[in-house]
ZAMARLUM-287004 format. One line per field, with one value per residue (C-alpha): residue in one letter; residue number from 1; x, y, z. Coordinates in steps of 0.1 Angstrom, whole numbers, plus 2048, in hexadecimal, padded with zeros to 3 digits. Example, Ala and Ser with C-alpha at 12.3 -4.5 7.8 and 13.67 -1.06 7.14 Angstrom:
// residues 2
residuo <- A	S $
num <- 1	2 $
X <- 87B	889 $
Y <- 7D3	7F5 $
Z <- 84E	847 $
//
This chain:
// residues 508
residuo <- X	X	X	X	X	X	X	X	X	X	X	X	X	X	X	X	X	X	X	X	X	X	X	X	X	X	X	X	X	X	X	X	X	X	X	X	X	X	X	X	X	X	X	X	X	X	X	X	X	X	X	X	X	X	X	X	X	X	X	X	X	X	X	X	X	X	X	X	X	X	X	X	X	X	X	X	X	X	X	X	X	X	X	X	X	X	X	X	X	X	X	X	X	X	X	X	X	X	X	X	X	X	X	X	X	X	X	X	X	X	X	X	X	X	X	X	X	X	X	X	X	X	X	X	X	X	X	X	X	X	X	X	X	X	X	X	X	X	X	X	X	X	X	X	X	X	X	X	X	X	X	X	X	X	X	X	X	X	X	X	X	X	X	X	X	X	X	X	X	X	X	X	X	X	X	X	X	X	X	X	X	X	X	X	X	X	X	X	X	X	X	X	X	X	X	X	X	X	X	X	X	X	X	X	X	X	X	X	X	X	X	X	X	X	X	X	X	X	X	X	X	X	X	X	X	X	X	X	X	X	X	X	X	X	X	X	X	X	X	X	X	X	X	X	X	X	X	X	X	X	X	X	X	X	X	X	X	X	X	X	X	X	X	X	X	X	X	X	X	X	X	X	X	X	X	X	X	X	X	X	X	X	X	X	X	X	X	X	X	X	X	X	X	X	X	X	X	X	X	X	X	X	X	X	X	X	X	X	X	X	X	X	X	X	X	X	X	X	X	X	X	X	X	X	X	X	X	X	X	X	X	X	X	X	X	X	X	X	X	X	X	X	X	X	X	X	X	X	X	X	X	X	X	X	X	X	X	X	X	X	X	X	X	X	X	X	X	X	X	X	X	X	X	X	X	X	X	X	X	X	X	X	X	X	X	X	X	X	X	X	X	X	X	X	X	X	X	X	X	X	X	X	X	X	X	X	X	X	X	X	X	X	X	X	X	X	X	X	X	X	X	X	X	X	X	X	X	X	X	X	X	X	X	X	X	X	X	X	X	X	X	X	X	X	X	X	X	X	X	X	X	X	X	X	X	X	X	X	X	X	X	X	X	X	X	X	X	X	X	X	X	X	X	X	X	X	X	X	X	X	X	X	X	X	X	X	X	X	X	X	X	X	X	X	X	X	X	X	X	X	X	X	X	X	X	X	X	X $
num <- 1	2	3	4	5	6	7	8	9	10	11	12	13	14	15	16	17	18	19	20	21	22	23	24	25	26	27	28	29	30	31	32	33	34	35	36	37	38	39	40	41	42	43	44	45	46	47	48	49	50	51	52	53	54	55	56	57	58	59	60	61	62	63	64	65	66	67	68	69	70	71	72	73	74	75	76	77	78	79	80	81	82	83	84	85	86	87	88	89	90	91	92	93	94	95	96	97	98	99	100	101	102	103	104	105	106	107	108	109	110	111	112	113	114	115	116	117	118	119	120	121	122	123	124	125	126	127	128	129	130	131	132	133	134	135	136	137	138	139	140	141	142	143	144	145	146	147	148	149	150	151	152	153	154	155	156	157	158	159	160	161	162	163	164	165	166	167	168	169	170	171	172	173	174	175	176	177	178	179	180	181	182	183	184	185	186	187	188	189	190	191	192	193	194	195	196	197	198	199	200	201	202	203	204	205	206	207	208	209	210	211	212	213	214	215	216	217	218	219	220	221	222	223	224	225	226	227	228	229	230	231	232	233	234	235	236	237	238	239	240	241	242	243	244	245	246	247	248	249	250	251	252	253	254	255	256	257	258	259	260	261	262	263	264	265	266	267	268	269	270	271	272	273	274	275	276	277	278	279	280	281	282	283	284	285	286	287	288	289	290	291	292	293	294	295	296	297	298	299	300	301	302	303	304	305	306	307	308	309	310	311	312	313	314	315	316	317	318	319	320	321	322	323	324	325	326	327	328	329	330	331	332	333	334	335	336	337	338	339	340	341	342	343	344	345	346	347	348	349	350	351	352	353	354	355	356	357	358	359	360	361	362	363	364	365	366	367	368	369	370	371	372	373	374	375	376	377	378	379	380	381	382	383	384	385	386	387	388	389	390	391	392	393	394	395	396	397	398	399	400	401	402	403	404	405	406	407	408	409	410	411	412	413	414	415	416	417	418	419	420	421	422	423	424	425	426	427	428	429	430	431	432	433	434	435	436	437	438	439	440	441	442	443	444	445	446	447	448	449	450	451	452	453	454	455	456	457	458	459	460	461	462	463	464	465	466	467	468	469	470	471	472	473	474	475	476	477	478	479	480	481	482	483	484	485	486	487	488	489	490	491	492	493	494	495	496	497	498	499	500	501	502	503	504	505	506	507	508 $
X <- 38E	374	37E	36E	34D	34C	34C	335	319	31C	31C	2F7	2E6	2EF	2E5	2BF	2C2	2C5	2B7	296	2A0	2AE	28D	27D	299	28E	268	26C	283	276	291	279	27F	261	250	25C	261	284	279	268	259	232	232	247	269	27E	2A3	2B8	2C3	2E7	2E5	2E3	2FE	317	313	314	334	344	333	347	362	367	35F	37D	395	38C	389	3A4	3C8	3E0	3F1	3D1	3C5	3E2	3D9	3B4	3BB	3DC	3DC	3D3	3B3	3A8	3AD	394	37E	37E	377	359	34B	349	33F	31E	318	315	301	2E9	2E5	2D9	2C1	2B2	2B4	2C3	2E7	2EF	304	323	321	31F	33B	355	34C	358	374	37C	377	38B	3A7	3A7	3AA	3C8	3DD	3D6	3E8	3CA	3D3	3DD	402	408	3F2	408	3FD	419	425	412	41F	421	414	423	40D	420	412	3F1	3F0	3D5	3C0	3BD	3B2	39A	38C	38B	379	35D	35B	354	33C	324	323	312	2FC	2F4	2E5	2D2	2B2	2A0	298	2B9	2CF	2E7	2E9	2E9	305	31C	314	322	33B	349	344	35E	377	379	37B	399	3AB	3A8	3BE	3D5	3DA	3CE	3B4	3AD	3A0	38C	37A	36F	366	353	341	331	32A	313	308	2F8	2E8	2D7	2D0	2BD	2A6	294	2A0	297	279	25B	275	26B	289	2A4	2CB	2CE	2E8	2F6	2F8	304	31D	32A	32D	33D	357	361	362	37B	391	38F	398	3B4	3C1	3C2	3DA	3FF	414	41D	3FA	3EA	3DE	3CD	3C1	3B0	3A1	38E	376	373	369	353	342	33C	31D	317	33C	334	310	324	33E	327	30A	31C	323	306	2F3	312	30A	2E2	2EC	2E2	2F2	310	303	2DE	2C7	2B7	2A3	2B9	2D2	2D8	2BD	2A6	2A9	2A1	27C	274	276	25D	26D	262	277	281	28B	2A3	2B2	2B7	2C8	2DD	2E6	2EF	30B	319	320	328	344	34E	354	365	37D	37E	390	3A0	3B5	3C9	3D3	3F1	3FB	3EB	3D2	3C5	3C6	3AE	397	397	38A	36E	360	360	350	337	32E	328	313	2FD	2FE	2F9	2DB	2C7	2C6	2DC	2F3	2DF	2E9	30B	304	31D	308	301	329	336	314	320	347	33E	32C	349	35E	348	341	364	372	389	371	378	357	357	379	36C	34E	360	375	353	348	369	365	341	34B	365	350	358	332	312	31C	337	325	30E	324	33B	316	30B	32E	326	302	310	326	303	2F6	2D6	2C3	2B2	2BC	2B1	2B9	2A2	2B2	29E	281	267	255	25B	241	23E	251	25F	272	25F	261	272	275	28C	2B4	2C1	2AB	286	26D	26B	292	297	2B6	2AA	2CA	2BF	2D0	2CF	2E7	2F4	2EB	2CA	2B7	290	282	27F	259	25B	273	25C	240	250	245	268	278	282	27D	28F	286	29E	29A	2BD	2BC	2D3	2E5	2C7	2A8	2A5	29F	2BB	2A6	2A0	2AD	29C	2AB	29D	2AB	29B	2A3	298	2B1	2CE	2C6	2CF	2F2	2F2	300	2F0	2DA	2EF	304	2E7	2E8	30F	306	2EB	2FC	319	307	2F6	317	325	305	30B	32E	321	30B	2EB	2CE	2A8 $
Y <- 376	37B	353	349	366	355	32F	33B	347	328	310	323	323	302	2F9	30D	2F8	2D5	2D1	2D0	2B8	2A6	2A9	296	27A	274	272	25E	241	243	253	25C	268	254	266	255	258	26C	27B	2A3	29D	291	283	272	289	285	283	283	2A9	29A	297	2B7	2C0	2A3	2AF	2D3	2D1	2B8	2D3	2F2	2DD	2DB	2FF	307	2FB	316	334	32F	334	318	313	312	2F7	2E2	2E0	2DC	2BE	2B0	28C	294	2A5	287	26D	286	289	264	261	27A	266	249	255	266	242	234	250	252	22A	22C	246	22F	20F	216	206	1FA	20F	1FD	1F9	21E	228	210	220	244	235	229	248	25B	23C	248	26C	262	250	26B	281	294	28E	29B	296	2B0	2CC	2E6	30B	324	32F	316	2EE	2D6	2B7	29A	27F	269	244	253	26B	253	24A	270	278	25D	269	28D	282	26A	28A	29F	282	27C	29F	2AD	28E	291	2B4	2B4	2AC	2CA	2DC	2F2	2ED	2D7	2EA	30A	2FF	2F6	316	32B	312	312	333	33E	327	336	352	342	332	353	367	347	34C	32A	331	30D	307	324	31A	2F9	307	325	30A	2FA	312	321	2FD	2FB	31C	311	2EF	308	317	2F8	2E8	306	301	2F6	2E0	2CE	2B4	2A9	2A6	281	26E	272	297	298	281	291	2B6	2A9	295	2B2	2CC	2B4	2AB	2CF	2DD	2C2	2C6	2E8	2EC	2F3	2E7	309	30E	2EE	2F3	316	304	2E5	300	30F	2F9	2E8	30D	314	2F5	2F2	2E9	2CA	2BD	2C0	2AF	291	28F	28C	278	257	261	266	245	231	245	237	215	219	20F	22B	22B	22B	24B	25E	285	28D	2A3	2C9	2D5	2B9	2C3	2EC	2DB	2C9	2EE	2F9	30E	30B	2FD	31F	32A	30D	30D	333	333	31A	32B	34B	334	326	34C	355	33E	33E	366	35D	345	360	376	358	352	379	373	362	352	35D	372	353	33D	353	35A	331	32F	349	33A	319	323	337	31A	302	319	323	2FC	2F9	30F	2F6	2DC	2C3	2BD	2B0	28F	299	2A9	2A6	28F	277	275	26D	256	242	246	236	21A	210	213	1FB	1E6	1E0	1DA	1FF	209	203	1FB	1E4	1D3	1D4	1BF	1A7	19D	195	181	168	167	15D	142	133	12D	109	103	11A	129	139	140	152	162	173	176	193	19F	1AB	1B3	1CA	1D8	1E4	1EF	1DD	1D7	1B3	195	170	150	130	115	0F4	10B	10A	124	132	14B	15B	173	159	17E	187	197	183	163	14E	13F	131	113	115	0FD	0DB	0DE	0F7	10A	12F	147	16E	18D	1AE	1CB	1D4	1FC	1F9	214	208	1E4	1C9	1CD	1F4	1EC	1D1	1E8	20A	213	223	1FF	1E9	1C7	1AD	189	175	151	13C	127	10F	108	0EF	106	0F8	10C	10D	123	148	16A	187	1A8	1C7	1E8	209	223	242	23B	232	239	222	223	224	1FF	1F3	1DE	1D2	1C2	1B3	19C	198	187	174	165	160	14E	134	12B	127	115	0FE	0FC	0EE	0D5	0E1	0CD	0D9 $
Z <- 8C4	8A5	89B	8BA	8B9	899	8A4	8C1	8AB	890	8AD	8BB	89A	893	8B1	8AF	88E	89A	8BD	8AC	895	8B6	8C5	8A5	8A4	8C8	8C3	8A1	8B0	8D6	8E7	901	92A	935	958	978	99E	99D	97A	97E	95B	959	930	91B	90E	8F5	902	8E3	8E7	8EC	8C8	8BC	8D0	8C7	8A1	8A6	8B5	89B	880	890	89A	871	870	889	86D	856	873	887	882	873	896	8AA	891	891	8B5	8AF	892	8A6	8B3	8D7	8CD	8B7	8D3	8EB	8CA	8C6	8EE	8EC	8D0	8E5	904	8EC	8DF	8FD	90D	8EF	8F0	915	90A	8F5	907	92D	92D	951	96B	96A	944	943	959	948	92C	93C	943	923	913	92D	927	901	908	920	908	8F2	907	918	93C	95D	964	981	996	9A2	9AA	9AD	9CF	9DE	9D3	9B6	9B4	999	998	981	97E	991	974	962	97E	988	964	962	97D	973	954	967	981	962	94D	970	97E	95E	95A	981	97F	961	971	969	946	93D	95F	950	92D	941	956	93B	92A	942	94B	92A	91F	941	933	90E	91C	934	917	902	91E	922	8F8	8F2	8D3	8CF	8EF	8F0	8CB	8D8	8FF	8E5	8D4	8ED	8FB	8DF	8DD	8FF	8FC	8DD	8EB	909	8F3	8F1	911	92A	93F	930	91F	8FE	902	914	911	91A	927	903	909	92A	924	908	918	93A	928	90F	92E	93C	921	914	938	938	916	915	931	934	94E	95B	961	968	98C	982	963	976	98E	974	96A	993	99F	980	980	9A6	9AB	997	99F	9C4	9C0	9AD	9CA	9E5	9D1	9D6	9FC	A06	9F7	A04	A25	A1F	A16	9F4	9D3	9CA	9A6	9AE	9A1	9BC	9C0	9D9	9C4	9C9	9B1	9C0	9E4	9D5	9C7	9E7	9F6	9DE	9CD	9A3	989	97B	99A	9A4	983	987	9A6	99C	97C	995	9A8	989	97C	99D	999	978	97F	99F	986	971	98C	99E	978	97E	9A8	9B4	9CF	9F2	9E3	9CD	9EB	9FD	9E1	9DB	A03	9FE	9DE	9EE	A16	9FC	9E3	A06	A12	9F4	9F2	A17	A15	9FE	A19	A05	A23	A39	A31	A3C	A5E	A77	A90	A72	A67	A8B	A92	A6F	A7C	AA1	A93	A77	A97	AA9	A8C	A88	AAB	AAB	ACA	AE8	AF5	ADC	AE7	B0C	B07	AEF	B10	B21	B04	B05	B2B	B24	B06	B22	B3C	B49	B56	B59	B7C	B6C	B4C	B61	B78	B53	B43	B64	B62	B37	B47	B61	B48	B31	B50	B50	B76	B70	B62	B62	B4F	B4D	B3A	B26	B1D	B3C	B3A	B19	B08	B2A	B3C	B5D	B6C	B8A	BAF	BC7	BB3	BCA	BC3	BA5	B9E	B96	B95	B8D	B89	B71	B70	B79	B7C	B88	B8C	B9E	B90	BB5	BB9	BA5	BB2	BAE	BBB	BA6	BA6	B9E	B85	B74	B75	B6C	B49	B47	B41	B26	B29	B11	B0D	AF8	AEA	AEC	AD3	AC5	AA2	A9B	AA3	AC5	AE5	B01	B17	B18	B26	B36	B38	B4A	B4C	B57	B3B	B4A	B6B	B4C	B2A	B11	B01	AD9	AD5	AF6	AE1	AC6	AEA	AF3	AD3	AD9	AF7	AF1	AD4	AE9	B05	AED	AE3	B02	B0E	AEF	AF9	B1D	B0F	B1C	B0D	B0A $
//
């Protein structure tokens, strides 16, 4: 236990040491945060703090071979730990080079997957998830895609949440400091060294990070932190323990894991781009309920010790017990969560809304599949009786009251539908087709003048720009509201029926 007191204090006073010295590599070569919309930040910050974490680590990682027992350092210096050391150093490159010159997106994430690729083959990975008296899980040629993406989980959920001064240091802190702590009573000393040192690390880092902050961690940083908490989680596991293991980190790490989950969601959900920045994470939605920057950072802190002590406990239950502590933790981290306002883009009326029109959009509904057969009656009409005749069947189907069709464009620009207008020819020898939904309720005059109805006008117009006539549509809303894809039918069939009436050969 001293070893890792001792690597704990040498990794925070290196730490005080070189964040300030961080700080001054950041203004002198413009590693700068400049202010914008998603930033919280007013002036220009230096965000090289990554940096000062990257070689405090690598400093007490060459202290660990002179504190720490022969065996644990044959582990520590052994060929899987220098394929995740050689990962981690490439995933801080690349992080540090976008903090200096923004790196696109997908330039970035191929990169975390790279690095997670090296740490694989060095024998860092997930091979099976089993938790005693419950089941096991071998995942076998999956095995490398479920450890890539355990590492990207990792890399992007520390980068996502540090968007306030000290929540992402913070979070690591407490995160790592629960699993040295884990990895001391699973007798594992080299795990708990390295979980130790950044763990003194970050809390050095937070001296000058906390808010007012004087710089940040950068994607250098963050990338470096979430990629060591994953491969450390990962190759500091046994296989009799593996599903307990994996939990550890998941439970303790909570918050920002769940914010990277659902980020993607909910811009896919928006019909935004997966990968694009937004101020709509967890700490975001806390700010745009007022509350300080202190004060969000502080409550979040509080949930990620409330569940690195729930860990804690969840490491010394079995079976049953740990299946019921696992449920409480997680109904309690949804609705801390919950209580932020950061679901709301996931209500329950928004989900089955997006499900109904996917449904539609696709053809799976059946409303869907019941108007289709209207429009292939409509494209087979052999001449415009029966075109007309299929086209008030689809009208009666929408339930609208009024309809009327004016072919070779007399008349167009104003609205030809009125009271009484007689048969199916108009003047001059234009073809006029009107209908009358049989159990419509008002007149044809009260409905044209009820301020309760929709009236639609539609152009038909050919491939070639040129008009085939137009359509009128009326239906009284208030007597039969509208139906959430009554609309989108309405374009269904008005692009049906200029096809058809090309199909017919009508001529302006």
């Amino acid at each position: 236990m001293t070893p890792i007191i001792v690597l704990f204090m040498a990794a925070l006073a290196l730490s005080l040491f070189l964040t300030p010295v961080a700080r001054w590599v950041g203004r002198r070569f413009g590693i700068l945060a400049m202010p914008e919309a998603r930033n919280i930040h007013a002036s220009p910050m230096p965000r090289s703090g990554g940096l000062a974490l990257f070689l405090t680590f690598f400093a007490c990682l060459a202290l660990a071979g002179w504190v720490l027992p022969e065996a644990a350092t044959a582990v520590l210096f052994g060929p899987t730990m220098g394929y995740v050391l050689l990962g981690g150093c490439l995933i801080f490159a690349v992080g540090f080079a976008d903090d200096k010159w923004t790196l696109p997106s997908k330039f970035k994430l191929v990169a975390q997957v790279a690095a997670a690729s090296i740490a694989y083959y060095g024998g860092a990975r997930i091979a099976s998830f089993a938790l005693p008296g419950f089941f096991v899980i071998e995942f076998d040629i999956s095995s490398y895609l479920v450890t890539v993406f355990w590492f990207v989980l990792f890399i992007n959920a520390i980068n996502l949440i540090d968007g306030l001064d000290g929540l992402a240091a913070g979070v690591v802190f407490f995160g790592s400091g629960v699993q040295a702590v884990l990895a001391v009573m699973r007798g594992e000393p080299h795990t708990a060294a390295l979980f130790a040192v950044l763990a003194g690390a970050t809390l050095g880092f937070l001296r000058y990070n906390f808010n007012p902050a004087s710089l940040f961690l950068g994607d250098g940083g963050s990338y470096f932190l979430g990629y060591m908490l994953a491969a450390l989680s990962v190759s500091g596991s046994v296989k009799s323990q593996v599903g307990a293991t994996l939990l550890m980190p998941i439970i303790a790490l909570g918050v920002p894991l769940l914010d990277t989950i659902t980020a993607p969601l909910r811009r896919f959900m928006r019909g935004r781009d997966m990968f694009e920045p937004d101020k709509r994470h967890v700490h975001h939605k806390l700010l745009s309920r007022g509350w300080s920057q202190r004060k969000v950072v502080l409550f979040l802190y509080g949930i990620t010790i409330f569940l690195a002590l729930s860990a804690l406990v969840l490491v010394n239950l079995r079976n049953a017990p740990a299946g019921v502590f696992l449920l409480v933790v997680g109904a309690a981290l949804v609705l801390l969560v919950r209580k932020a306002g950061y679901f709301s883009y996931f209500a329950v009326d928004k989900i089955f809304g997006w499900l109904r029109d996917v449904s539609d959009d696709t053809g799976i509904a059946r409303g869907r599949r019941t108007f289709l057969h209207y429009q292939i009656e409509i494209s087979q009409s052999r001449d415009l009786a029966e075109l007309w005749t299929r086209m008030t069947e689809a009208l009666e189907h929408l339930r609208f009251d009024l309809a009327e069709m004016v072919l070779s464009g007399a008349g167009t620009g104003s609205c030809r539908i009125a009271p009484d207008l007689p048969g199916a020819a108009g003047a001059d020898g234009i073809p006029v087709f009107r209908w009358r939904r049989e159990g419509a309720a008002a007149s044809d005059r009260e409905l044209l003048c009820s301020p309760a109805v929709m009236k639609l006008e539609l152009p038909l117009l050919a491939r070639s720009g040129q008009p085939l006539g137009a359509l009128w549509l009326v239906k009284d809303v208030a007597a039969d509201p509208l139906n959430e894809f009554t609309l989108r039918r309405v374009e269904n069939l008005r692009r049906t029926v200029t096809a058809a009436l090309e199909g017919l050969a009508v001529s302006p």
